[in-house]
C-alpha positions in Angstrom: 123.3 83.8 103.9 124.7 86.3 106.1 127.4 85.3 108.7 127.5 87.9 111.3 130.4 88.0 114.2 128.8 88.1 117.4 130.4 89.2 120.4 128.8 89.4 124.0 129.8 88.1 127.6 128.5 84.9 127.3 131.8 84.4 125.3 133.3 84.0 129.0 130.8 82.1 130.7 129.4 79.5 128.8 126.0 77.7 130.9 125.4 74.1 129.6 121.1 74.3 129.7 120.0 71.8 131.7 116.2 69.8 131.7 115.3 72.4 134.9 117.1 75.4 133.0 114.7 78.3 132.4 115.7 82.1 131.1 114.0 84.7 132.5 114.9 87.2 129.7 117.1 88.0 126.9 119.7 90.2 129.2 120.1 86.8 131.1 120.0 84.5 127.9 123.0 86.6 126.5 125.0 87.3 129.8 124.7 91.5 129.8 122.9 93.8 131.7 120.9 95.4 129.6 118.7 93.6 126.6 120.1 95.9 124.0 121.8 95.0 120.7 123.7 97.2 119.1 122.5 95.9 115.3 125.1 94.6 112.4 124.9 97.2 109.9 127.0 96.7 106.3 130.1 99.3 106.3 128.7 101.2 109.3 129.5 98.5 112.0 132.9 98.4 113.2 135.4 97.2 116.2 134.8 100.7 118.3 131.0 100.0 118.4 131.4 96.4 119.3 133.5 97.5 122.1 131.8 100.2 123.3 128.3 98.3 123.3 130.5 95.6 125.6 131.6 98.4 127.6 128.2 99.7 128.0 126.5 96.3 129.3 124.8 95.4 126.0 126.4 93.4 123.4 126.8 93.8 119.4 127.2 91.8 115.9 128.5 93.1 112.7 128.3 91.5 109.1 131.5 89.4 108.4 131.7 91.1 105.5 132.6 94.5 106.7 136.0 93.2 106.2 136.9 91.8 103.0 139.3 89.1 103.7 139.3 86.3 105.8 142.5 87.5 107.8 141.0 91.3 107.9 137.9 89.5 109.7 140.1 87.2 112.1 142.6 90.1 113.0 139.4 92.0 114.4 138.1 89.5 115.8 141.3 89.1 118.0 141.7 92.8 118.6 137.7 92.8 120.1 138.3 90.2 122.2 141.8 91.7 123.3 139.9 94.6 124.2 137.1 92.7 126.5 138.6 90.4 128.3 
């Protein structure tokens, strides 16, 4: 199994679907402007291209295991999210 950190603007808005609830489109589904992911890549993805996809209107994911320890993984989580919000 591959776990993969997954960071978009939907991470600030969360929508509760309800019975009536239908997306129109990925781009909507995922909160960003454009329906672009920038893909998880082992040891090529990093914070800078999570950021800049953000920046850009797209989002991005990259394998947990780009960082080899559990407190290497949360401190980038935390510096992504500093970064976006």
């Amino acid at each position: 199994m591959i776990t993969l950190a997954y960071f978009s603007k939907s991470f600030l808005r969360c929508h509760i679907p309800t019975k009536n609830f239908k997306l129109k489109n990925l781009a909507e589904l995922l909160n960003i402007d454009y329906p672009i992911i920038v893909a998880p890549m082992f040891l090529v993805s990093n914070e800078d291209m999570v950021v800049a996809a953000w920046e850009g209107g797209a989002t991005a994911a990259f394998p947990a295991l780009n960082y080899r320890s559990l407190d290497d993984l949360r401190n980038v989580i935390r510096r992504i999210k500093s970064r976006t919000e």
